[in-house]
C-alpha positions in Angstrom: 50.3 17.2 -34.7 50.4 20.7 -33.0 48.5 20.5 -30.1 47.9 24.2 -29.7 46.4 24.2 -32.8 42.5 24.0 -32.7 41.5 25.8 -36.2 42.3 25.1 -39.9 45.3 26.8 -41.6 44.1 29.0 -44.8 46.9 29.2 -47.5 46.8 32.3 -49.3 48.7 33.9 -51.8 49.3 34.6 -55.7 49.0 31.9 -59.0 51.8 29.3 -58.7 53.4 30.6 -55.6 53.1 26.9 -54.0 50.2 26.9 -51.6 48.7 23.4 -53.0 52.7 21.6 -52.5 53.3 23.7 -49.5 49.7 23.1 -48.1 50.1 19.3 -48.6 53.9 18.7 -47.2 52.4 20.4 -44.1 48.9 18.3 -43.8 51.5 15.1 -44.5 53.7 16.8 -41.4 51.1 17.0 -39.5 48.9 13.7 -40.2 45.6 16.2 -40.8 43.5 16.8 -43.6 44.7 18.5 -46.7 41.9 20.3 -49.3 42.4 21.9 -52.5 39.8 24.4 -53.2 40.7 25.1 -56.8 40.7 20.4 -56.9 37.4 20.6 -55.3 36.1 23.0 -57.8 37.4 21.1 -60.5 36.2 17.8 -59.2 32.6 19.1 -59.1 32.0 21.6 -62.2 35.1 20.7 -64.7 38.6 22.4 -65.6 38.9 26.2 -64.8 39.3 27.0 -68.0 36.2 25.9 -69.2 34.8 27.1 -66.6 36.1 30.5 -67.6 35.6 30.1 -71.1 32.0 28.2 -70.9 30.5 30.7 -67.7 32.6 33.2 -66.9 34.8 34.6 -64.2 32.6 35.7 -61.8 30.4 32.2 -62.3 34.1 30.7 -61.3 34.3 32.9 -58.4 30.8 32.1 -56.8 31.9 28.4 -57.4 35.1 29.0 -55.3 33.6 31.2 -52.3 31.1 28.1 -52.2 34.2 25.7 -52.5 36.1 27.7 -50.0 33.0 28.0 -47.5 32.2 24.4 -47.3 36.5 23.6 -46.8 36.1 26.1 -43.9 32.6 24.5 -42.4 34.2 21.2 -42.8 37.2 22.0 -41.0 36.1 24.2 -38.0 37.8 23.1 -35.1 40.4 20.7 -36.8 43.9 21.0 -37.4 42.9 21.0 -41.3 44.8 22.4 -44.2 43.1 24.3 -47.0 44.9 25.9 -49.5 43.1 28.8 -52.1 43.0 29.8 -55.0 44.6 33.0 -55.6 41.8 35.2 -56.1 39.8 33.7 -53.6 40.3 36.4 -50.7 39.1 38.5 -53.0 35.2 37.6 -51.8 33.9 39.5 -48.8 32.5 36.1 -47.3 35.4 34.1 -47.5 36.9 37.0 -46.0 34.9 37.1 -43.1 35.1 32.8 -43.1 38.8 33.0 -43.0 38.7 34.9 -39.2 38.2 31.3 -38.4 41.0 30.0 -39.7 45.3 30.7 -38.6 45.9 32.4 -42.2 49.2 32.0 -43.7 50.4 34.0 -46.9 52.8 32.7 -48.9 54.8 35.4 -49.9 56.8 35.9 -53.1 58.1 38.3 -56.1 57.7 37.5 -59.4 60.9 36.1 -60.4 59.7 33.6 -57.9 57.1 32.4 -59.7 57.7 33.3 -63.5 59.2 29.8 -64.6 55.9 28.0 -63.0 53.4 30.1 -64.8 56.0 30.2 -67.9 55.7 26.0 -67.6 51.7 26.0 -67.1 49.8 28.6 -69.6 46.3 27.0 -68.8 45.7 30.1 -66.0 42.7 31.8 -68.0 43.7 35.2 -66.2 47.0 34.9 -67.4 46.6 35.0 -71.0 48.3 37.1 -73.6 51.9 38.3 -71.1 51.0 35.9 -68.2 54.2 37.6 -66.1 52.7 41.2 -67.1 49.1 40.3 -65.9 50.3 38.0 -63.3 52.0 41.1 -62.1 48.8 43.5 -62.2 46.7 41.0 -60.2 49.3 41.0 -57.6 49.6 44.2 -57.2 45.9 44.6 -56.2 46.1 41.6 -54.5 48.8 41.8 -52.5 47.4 44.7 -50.0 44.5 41.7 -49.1 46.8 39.1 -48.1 49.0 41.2 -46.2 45.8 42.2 -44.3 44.5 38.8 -44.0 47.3 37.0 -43.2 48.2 35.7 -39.2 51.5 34.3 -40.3 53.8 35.7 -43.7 56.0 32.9 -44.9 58.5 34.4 -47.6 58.5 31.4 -50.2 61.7 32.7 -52.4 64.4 30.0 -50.7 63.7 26.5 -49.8 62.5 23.5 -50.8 59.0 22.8 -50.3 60.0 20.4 -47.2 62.0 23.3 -45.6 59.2 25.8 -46.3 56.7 23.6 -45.0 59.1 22.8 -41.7 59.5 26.9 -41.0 55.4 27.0 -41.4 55.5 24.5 -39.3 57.4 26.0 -36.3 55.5 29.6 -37.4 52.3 28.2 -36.7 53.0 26.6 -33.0 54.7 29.7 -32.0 51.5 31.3 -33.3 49.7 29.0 -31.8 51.6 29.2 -28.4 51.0 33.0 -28.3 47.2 32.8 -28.8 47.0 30.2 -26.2 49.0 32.1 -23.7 52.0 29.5 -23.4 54.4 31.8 -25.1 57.2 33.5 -23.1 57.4 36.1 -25.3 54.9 37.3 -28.1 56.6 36.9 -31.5 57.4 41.0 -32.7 56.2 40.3 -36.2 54.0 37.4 -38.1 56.8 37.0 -40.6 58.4 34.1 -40.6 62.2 34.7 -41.6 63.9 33.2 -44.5 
């Protein structure tokens, strides 16, 4: 368990980039607490997709920032992991919620990704060319995770154990320069592949 580290870890990041198997090797890791928000939402008001297809998106999104807030709530001052959905950072509250949390994005490209969303065609806001719209909602999402984000994992090599052991030494070194105990601050919050 890291010591130094006294407030949740937010996983951010795009669709199928591996915050939910990176976010649990690293809870497992650590012996904390691992939540899904996009599994909590599913658990309470059915699949996404229905959700989508049944209410719409922004009835999904106000079901996530409420997901995502109560995560946060719940974990204030633990050593909890909580990993989002990819459009989640895209609500102003859960914006100002996640200043409470270490934030890690998981970065990536899309040739990263393309053979998970290529496998799972159930993403409602990838239908039609899921790389070409996967793509698009990147590209305005990108610039908010970049600004969000405390730590920048690049999750193109590795295994999810190795990723999960580099987040893992990110976070106490981010945790030893908050705390003072650092010799030296780290230059950049991106963790090297």
């Amino acid at each position: 368990m890291l010591e130094a580290l006294k407030r949740p870890v937010a996983l951010i990041g795009p669709m199928a980039v591996g915050k939910s198997a990176v976010g649990q090797q690293l809870a497992r890791q650590l012996g904390v607490r691992f939540v899904d928000t996009d599994v909590e939402v599913v658990a309470r008001h059915g699949s996404i997709a229905d959700i989508f297809a049944g209410r719409g998106e922004s009835a999904f999104r106000e079901l996530e920032a409420r997901a995502v807030a109560q995560a946060v709530e719940e974990a204030a001052g633990s050593a909890t992991v909580i990993s989002l959905g990819g459009g989640a950072v895209l609500d102003s509250g859960t914006q100002q919620l996640l200043a409470t949390c270490t934030v890690v994005y998981l970065e990536c490209d899309a040739d990263t990704v393309s053979e998970r969303i290529a496998r799972n065609s159930g993403r409602p806001l990838l239908a039609g060319d899921a790389m070409e719209r996967w793509r698009v909602l990147f590209a305005t999402r990108q610039p908010v995770y970049e600004r969000l984000a405390d730590v920048i994992l690049d999750v193109r090599n590795g295994s999810v154990p190795d990723l999960a052991d580099r987040l893992q030494d990110a976070l106490e070194q981010q945790a030893a320069v908050r705390t003072g105990k650092a010799a030296t601050p780290a230059a950049t919050k991106k963790v090297e592949k």
